[in-house]
C-alpha positions in Angstrom: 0.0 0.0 0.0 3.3 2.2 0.3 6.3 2.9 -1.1 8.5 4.4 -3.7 6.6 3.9 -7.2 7.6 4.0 -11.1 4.9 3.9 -13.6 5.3 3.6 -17.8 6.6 7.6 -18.2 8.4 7.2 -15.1 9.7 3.7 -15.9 11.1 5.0 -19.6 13.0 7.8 -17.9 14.6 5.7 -15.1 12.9 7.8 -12.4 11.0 7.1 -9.2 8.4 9.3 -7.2 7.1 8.7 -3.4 3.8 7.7 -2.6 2.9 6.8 0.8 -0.3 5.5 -0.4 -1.6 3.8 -3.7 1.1 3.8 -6.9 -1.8 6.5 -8.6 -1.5 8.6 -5.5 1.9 10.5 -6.1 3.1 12.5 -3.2 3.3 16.0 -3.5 6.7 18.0 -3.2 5.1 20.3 -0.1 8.7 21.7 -0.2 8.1 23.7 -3.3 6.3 26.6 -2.9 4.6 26.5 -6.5 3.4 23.5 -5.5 2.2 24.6 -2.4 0.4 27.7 -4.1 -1.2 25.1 -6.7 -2.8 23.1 -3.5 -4.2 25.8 -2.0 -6.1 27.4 -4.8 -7.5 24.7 -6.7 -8.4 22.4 -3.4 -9.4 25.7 -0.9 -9.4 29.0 -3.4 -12.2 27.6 -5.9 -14.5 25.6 -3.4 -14.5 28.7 -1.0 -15.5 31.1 -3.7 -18.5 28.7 -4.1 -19.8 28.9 -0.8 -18.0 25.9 1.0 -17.2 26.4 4.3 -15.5 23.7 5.9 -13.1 21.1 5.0 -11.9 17.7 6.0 -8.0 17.4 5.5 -6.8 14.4 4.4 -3.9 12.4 6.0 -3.4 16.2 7.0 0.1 15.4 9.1 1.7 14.0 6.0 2.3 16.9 4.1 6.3 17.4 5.4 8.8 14.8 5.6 12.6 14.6 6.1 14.7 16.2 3.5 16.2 13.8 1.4 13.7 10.8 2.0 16.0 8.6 3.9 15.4 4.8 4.6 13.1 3.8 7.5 14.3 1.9 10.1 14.0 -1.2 10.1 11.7 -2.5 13.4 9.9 -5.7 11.8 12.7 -7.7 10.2 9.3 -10.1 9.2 8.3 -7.7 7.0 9.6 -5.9 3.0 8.1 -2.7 4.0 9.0 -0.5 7.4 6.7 2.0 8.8 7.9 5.8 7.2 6.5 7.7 10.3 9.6 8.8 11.7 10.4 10.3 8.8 7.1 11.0 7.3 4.7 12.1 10.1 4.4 15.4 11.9 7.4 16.1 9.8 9.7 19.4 10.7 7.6 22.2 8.4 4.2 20.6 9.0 3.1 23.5 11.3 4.3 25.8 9.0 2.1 24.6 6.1 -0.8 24.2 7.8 -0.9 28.0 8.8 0.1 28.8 5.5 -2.7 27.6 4.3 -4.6 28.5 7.1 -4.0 32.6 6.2 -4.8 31.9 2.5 -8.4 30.9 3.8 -8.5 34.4 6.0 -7.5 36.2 2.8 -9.5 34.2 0.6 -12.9 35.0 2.5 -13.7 38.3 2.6 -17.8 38.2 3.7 -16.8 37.6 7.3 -18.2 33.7 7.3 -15.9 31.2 9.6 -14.5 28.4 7.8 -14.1 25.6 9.6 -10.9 22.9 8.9 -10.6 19.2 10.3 -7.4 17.5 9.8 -7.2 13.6 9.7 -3.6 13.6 11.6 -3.5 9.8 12.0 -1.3 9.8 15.5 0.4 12.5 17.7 1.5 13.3 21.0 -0.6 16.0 23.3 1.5 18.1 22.6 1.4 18.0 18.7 -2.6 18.1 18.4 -2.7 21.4 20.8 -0.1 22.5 17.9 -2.3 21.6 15.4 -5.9 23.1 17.0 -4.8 25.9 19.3 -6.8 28.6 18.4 -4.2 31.4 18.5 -1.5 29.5 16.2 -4.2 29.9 13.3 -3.7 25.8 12.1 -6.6 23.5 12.3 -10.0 24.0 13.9 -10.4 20.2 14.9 -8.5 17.2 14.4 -9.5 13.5 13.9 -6.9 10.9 15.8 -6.9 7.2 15.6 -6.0 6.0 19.3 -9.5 4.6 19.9 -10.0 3.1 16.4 -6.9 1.3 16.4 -7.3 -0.7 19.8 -7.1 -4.4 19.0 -4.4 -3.6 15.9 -0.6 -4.0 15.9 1.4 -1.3 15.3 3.4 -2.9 12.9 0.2 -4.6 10.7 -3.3 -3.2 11.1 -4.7 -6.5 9.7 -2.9 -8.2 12.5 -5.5 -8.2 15.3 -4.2 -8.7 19.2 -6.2 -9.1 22.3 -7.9 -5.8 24.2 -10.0 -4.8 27.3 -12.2 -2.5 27.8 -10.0 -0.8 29.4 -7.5 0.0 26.8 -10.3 1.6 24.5 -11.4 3.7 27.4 -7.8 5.1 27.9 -7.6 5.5 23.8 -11.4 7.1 23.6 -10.3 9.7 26.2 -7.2 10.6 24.0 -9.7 12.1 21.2 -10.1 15.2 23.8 -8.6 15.5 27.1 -6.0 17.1 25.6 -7.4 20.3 25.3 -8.8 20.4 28.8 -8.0 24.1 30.2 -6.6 24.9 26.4 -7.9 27.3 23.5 -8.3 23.6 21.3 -10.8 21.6 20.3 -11.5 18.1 19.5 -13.5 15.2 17.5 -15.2 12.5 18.7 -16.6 9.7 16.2 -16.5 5.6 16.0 -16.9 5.7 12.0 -15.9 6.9 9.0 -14.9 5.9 5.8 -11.8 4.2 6.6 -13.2 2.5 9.9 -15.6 -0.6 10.0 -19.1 0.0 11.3 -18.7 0.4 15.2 -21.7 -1.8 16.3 -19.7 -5.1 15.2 -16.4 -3.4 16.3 -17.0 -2.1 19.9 -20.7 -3.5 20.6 -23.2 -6.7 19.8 -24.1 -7.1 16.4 -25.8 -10.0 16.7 -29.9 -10.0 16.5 -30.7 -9.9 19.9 -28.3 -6.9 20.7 -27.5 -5.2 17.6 -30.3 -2.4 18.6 -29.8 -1.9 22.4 -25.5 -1.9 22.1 -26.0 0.5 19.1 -28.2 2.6 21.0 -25.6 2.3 24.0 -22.7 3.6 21.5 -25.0 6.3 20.7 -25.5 7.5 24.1 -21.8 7.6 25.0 -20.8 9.9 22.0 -23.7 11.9 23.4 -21.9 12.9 26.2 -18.5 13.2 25.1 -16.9 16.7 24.6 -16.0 17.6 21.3 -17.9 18.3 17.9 -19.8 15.1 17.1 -19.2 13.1 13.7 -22.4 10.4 12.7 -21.3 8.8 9.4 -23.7 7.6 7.0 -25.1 4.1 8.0 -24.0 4.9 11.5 -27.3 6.1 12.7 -29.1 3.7 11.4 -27.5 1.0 13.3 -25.4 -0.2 10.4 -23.3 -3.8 10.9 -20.1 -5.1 8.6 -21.4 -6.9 6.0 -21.2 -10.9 7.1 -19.5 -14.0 5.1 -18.0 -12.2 2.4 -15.7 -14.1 -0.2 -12.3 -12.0 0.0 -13.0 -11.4 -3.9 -15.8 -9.1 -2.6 -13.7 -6.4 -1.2 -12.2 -3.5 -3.3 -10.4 -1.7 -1.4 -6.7 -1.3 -2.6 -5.4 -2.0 0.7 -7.0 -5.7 1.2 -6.4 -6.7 -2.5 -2.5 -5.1 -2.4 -2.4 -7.3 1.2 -4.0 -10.3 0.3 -1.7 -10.4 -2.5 1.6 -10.0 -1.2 0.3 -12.8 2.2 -0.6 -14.9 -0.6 2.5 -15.1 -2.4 4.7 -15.2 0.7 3.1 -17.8 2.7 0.8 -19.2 1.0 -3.6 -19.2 0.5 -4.0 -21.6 2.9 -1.3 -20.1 5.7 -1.8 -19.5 9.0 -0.8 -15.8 8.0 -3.9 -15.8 5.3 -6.4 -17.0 7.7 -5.2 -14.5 10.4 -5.4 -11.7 7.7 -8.8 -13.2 6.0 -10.1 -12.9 10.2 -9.0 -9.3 10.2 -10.6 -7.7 7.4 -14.1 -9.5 8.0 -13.8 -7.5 11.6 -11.7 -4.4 10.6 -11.8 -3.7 6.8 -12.4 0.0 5.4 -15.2 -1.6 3.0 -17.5 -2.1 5.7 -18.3 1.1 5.7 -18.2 1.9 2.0 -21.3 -0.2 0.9 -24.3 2.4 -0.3 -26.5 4.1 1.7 -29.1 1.7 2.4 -33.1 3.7 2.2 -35.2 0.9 1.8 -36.3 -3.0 1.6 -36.5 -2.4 -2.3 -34.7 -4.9 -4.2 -31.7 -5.1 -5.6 -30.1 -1.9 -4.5 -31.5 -0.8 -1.6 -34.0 2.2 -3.0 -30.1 3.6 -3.7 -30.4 3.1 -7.3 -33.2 1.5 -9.4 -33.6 -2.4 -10.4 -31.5 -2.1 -13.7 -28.7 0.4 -12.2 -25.2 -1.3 -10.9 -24.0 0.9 -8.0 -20.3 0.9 -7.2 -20.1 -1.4 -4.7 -22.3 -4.6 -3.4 -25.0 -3.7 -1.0 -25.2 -4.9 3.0 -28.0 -7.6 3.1 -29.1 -6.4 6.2 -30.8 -4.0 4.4 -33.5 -6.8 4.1 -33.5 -7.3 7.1 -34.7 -3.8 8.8 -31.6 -1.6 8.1 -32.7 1.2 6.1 -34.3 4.6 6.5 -37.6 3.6 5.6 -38.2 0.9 8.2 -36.9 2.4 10.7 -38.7 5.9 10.4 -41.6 3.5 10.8 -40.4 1.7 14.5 -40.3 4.3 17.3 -37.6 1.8 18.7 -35.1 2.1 16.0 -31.7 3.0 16.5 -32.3 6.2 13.4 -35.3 7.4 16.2 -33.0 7.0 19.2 -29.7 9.2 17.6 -32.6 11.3 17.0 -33.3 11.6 20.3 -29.6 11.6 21.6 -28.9 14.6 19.7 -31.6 16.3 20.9 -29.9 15.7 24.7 -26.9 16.6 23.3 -28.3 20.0 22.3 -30.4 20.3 25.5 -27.2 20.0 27.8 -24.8 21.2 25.4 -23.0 23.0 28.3 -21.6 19.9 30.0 -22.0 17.6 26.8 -20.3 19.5 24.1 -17.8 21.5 26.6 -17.7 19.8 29.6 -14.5 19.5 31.1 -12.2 17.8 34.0 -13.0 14.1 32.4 -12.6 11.4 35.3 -13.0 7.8 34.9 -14.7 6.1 37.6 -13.6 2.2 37.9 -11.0 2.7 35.1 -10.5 -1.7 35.2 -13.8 -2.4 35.4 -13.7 -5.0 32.1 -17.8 -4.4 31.6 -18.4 -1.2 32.9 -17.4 2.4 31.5 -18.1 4.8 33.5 -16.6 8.8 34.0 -17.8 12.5 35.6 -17.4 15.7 33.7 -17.7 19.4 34.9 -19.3 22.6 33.5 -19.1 25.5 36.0 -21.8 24.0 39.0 -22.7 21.0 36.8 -21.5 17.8 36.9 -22.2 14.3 34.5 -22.0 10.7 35.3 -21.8 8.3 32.7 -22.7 4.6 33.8 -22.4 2.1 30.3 -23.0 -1.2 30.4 -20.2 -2.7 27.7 -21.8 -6.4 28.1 -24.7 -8.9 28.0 -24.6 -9.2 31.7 -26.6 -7.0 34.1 -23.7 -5.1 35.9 -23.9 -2.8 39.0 -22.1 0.5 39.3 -22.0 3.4 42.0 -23.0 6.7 41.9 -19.6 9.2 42.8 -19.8 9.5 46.3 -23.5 8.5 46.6 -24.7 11.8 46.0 -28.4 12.4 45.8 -28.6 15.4 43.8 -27.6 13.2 40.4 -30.6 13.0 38.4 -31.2 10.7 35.8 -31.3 12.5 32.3 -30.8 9.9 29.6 -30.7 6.2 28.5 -31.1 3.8 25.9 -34.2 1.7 27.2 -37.8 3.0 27.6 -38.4 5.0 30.7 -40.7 3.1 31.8 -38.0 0.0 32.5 -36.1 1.6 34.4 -35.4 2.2 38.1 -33.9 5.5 38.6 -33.0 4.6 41.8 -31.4 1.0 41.0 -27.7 0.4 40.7 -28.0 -2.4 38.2 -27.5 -1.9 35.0 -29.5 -4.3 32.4 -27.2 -5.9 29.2 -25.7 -2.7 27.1 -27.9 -0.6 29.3 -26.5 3.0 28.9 -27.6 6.0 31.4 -26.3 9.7 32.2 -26.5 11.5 35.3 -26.6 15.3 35.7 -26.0 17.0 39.0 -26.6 21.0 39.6 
């Protein structure tokens, strides 16, 4: 999926360019300040003179690396191609582009409107994302990090899964904003996008009987994190990873590129392949890439008509309740409850969206995730039940004056006053 790359023209004149992605994705020379100039005006210049007024920066801490391009270390001696971080990632003039381009958009707009930037910068220290976000270095508005979505993934492979606790995501989740706790920064939180597998099969229950309650329970903890919000398409319907799929079903560049090199080193049927072939059917970027799903109608979904091909296979679970138009229909759909979790989200924006002073509360607890906030007077408590056990928790310092504000079963099953949770039972406390 890396490394240095010579097409035909390139081949004929004995020459080689860097891409840290696909062979057709050609790194940019970021050093060259034509180049630069070029970026800026035909990626920022011409969309903000149409009206756009945000924008989602791609692999946004890649821009500057190492002069020279020197060799990566070598750290797995198992592998043909080493990680390029050291000398890729956060590289020495990164800062410097990004508020470059950052005062192009100031002088670009000139009817006052605020234009808002999110970079995707992969992995980085504290330190580096309140670079990236602080409000008075003029960089990024928001960043998007990768400590909670990579839980369960080596370092060296990502289709090399290793065992996790609860724990461990916890500690990575709370990386996506207590950073800028007491800072002029800001943060992200999200479970999917279009490079992460659908988060009900990753971090909840997908199977029938839970699929709705744990989705709902994943719903309810973004609800309360600080941060602006990110629902991806399919997300808020409850979407799971598409089940039983031959690897010749997947597209993506990185599982055919991967597949291809396992095969040929070790073998189809390796212990490697069926380690890797175990991966993707849990991790895999396609998950997430199937189309939008509106309806029971056959072939496609109500996506596209009977005699259309879309892009990509559709999810069968569309057929099985997964769409927009069933689930308008059920008031106990998991579209209906993000409905309703946004609209607590809005309600208590104070302590929600800028809360501050995150605390866990039982930090090894391997079932229960729970945490307190602050805004001003206010305080949240978070109780989530992460398994299909009923599991008990404690209010902080048995205090009376928490009230219970939100949850993802019907009020009318639950006990306010019980310290049980049921399975995937989600519920957040406010105290004033």
């Amino acid at each position: 999926f890396s490394g240095l790359s010579n097409g035909p023209l390139m081949k004929r004149q004995q020459e080689f360019y860097l891409s840290l992605f696909c062979s057709t994705q050609p790194d940019l020379n970021w050093e060259n300040e034509d180049c630069r100039k070029a970026i800026y005006e035909s990626a920022v210049g011409y969309w903000l003179d149409h009206g756009v007024d945000g924008f989602r920066i791609d692999v946004g801490s890649l821009y500057s690396k190492v002069v020279g391009l020197p060799d990566a270390p070598v750290v797995d001696k198992n592998s043909t191609w080493q990680s390029s971080d050291p000398y890729t990632l956060n590289g020495p003039r990164i800062h410097e582009f990004h508020q470059e381009m950052n005062q192009f958009i100031r002088n670009r707009v000139k009817d006052g409107r605020e234009i808002m930037t999110v970079g995707e910068m992969q992995h980085a220290s504290d330190e580096t994302k309140r670079l990236y976000t602080s409000a008075s270095r003029h960089e990024l508005s928001e960043l998007f990090n990768f400590s909670h979505t990579d839980v369960g993934t080596s370092p060296l492979f990502r289709y090399n899964l290793v065992p996790f606790e609860l724990k461990d995501w916890k500690i990575a989740l709370a990386e996506l904003f207590r950073y800028i706790n007491g800072t002029d920064c800001w943060s992200t939180i999200y479970l999917e996008n279009h490079d992460q597998p659908r988060s009900i099969t990753r971090f909840g229950d997908d199977s029938p009987k839970n699929r709705v309650i744990s989705g709902k329970l994943l719903s309810v903890l973004l609800s309360a994190l600080t941060g602006t919000l990110y629902v991806y398409q399919g997300q808020e319907l409850g979407q799971i990873n598409f089940k039983n799929w031959p690897v010749e079903k997947y597209e993506d560049v990185e599982i055919r590129n991967n597949y291809n090199a396992i095969k040929e080193e070790h073998g189809e049927n390796s212990e490697e392949m069926k380690k890797f072939l175990e991966a993707i059917a849990l991790i895999s970027r396609d998950h997430a890439r199937t189309p939008m799903q509106w309806s029971r109608e056959e072939p496609n979904a109500g996506f596209s008509g009977p005699s259309a091909k879309p892009w990509f296979y559709l999810n069968d679970s569309f057929r099985e309740g997964i769409n927009v138009e069933d689930e308008i229909k059920d008031p106990n759909s998991v579209l209906n409850f993000w409905k309703e979790a946004l609209k607590f989200r809005k309600a208590h924006k104070d302590i929600t969206v800028y809360g501050y002073d995150f605390e866990f509360i039982d930090l090894d607890n391997k079932k229960l995730f729970s945490f307190t906030k602050k805004y001003n007077n206010k305080t949240l408590f978070a109780a989530l039940n992460f398994s299909s056990d009923a599991t008990d928790f404690k209010i902080p310092n048995d205090d009376s004056s928490f009230k219970l504000e939100f949850g993802n079963y019907p009020k009318k099953e639950v006990d306010a006053s019980s310290r049980t949770l049921k399975p995937w039972e989600g519920r957040i406390y406010i105290s004033e």
